[in-house]
C-alpha positions in Angstrom: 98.8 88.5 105.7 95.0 88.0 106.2 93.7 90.7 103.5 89.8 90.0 104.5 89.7 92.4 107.0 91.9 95.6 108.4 94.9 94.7 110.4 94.8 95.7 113.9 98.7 96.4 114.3 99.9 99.2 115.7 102.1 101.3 113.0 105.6 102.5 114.7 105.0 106.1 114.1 102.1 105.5 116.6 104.5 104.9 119.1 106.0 107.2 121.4 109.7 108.0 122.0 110.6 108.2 118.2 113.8 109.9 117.5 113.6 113.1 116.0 115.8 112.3 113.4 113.7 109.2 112.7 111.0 110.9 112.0 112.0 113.5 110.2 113.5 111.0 107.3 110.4 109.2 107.5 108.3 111.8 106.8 111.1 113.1 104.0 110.6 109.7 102.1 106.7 109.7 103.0 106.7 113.1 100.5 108.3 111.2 98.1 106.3 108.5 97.8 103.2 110.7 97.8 104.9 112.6 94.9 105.5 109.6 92.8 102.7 107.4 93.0 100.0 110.5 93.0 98.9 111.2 97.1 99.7 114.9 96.6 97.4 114.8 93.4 94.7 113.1 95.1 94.7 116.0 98.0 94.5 118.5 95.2 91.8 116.8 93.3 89.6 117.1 96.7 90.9 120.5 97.5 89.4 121.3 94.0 86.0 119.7 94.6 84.7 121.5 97.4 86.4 124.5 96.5 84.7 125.3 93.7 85.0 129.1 92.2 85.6 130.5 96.0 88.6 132.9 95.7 89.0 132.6 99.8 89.1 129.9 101.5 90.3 128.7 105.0 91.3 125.3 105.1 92.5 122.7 107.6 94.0 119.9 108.0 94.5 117.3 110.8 96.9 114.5 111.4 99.0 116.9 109.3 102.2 115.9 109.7 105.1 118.1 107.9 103.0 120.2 106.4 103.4 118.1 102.6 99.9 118.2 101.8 99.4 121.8 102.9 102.4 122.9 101.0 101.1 121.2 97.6 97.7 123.3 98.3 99.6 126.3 98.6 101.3 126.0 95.5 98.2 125.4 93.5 96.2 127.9 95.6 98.8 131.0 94.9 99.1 129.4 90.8 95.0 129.8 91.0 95.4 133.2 93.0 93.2 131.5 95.9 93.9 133.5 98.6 94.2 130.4 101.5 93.9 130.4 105.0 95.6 127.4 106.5 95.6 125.3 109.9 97.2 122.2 110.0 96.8 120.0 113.1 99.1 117.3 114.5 99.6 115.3 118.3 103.5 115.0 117.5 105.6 118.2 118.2 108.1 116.9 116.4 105.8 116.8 113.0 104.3 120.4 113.6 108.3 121.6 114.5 109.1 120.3 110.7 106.4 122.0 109.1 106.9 125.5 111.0 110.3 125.4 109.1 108.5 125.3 105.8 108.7 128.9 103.8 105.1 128.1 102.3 103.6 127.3 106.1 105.2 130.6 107.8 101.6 132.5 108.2 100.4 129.2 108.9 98.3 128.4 112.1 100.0 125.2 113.5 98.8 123.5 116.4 99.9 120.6 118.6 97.0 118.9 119.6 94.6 116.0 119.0 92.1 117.0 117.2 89.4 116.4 118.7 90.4 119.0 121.3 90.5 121.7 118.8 87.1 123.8 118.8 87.0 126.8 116.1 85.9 130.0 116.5 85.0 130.1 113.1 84.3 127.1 111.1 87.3 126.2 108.2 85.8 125.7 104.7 87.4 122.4 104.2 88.6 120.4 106.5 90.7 116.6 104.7 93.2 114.4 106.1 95.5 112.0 104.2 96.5 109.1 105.4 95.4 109.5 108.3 92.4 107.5 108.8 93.7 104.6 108.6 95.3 105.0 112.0 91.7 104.5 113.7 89.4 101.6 114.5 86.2 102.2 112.8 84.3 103.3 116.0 86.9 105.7 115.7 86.3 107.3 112.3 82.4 107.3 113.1 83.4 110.2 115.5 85.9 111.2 113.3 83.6 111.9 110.5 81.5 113.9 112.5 83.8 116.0 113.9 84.8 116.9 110.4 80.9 117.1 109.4 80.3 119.4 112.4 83.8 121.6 112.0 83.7 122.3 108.4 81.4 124.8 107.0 81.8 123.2 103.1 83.0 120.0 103.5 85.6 117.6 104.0 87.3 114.5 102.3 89.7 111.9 103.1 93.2 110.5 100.8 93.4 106.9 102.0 94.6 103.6 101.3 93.0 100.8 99.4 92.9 97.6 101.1 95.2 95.1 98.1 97.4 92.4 98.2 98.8 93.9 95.4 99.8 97.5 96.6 100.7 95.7 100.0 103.5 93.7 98.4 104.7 96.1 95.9 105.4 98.9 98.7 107.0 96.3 100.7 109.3 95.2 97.8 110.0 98.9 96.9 110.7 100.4 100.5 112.9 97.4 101.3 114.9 98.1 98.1 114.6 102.3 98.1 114.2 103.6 101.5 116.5 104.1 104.4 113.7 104.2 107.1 112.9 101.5 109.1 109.6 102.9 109.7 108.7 103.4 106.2 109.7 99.7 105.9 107.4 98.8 108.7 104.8 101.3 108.3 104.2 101.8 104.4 103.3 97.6 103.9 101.5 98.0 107.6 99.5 100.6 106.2 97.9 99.5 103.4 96.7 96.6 105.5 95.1 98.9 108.1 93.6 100.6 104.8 90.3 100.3 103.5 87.5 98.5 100.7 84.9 100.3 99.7 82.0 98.7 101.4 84.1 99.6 104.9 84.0 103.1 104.0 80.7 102.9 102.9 79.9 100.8 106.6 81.3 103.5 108.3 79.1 106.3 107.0 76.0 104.3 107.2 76.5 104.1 111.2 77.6 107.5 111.1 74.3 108.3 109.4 76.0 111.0 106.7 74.3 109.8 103.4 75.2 111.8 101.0 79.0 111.0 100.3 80.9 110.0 97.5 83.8 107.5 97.3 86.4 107.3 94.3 89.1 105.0 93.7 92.3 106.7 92.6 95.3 105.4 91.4 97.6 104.0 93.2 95.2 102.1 95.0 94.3 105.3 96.9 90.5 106.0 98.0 89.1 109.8 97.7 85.9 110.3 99.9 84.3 113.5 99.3 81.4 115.3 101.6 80.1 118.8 100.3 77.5 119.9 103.0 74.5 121.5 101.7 73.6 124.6 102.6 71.4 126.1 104.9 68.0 126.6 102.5 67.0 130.3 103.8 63.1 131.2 105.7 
């Protein structure tokens, strides 16, 4: 495995004609994995960034899968008594069909769609993904980034993987041992070589031409990329 640059193979998930089952386990032992090693904490921490003191906020996220992330905002929105707004966006029906079961995403607005075909009628405060971008080319997450520039009235930020030889072969050597999903066995090691370094990240905003951006390194080798638009000064 060439660790240089980002791999340019296709995950399975990405496929189509997944089993439902299939998909729902893998997305089960995603959530675990997030749990342990600290992705739900890492969503949190940029939930908390851009929220500031706001005591109502609508926030949104795409490629969201089961609903994980969402839920783990929802249970520190209602322990902060945030009152939240949510809309989570996913291209799989079978992903939004999980996360419609969840208790915490019933008054939930859940869409199957790309998003880039989703246009709001009224901005959402935030708008993140996690682990998500790393699904895209580069040229891809240019358009990406402004999409979430332009949809967001606050801001947005990204949970992503670091690009490491290390976390490549340690996730490989744990999902081959723990998990019972052939796509987490495929996809987890798969994805951390489609994942980023920092100077990508910072590439892609300069040809998105968004300058003001932050970029922090979490553990486990996870990336948090913040953007907190400024607001309008007033004539």
């Amino acid at each position: 495995m060439n660790f240089a640059k980002r791999s340019d193979m296709k995950e399975l998930l990405d496929g189509d004609q997944i089993p439902f089952e299939d998909i729902l386990l893998n997305m089960q032992e995603l959530n675990t994995i997030n749990t342990l090693l600290g992705g739900h904490t890492i969503t949190i921490a940029g939930f908390k960034a851009l929220a500031g003191n706001k005591k109502q906020i609508h926030i949104c996220e795409i490629g969201c899968g089961g609903g994980d992330n969402l839920v783990a905002i929802y249970q520190y929105a209602k322990k902060k008594k945030i009152a939240l707004t949510i809309t989570g966006i996913d291209i799989k029906r079978e992903c939004i069909a999980v996360a419609q079961k969840r208790d915490e995403l019933k008054e939930a607005s859940l869409l199957v769609s790309d998003y880039r075909d989703v246009h709001f009628l009224k901005k959402p405060d935030i708008i993140f993904s996690s682990l998500f971008c790393h699904h895209f080319t580069n040229d891809d997450l240019v358009k990406q980034i402004w999409w979430m520039q332009e949809s967001a009235s606050i801001g947005f930020f990204i949970n992503d993987l670091q690009r490491h030889w290390l976390a490549f072969y340690a996730i490989k050597l744990l999902t081959q041992i723990f998990s019972s999903s052939y796509l987490v066995k495929n996809d987890a090691p798969l994805s951390v070589a489609r994942g980023f370094i920092k100077k990508e990240w910072e590439a892609i905003f300069h040809q998105a031409s968004l300058k003001k951006y932050s970029i922090h390194w979490k553990w486990a080798f996870r990336y948090l990329v913040l953007v907190k638009k400024e607001p309008y000064a007033s004539t």
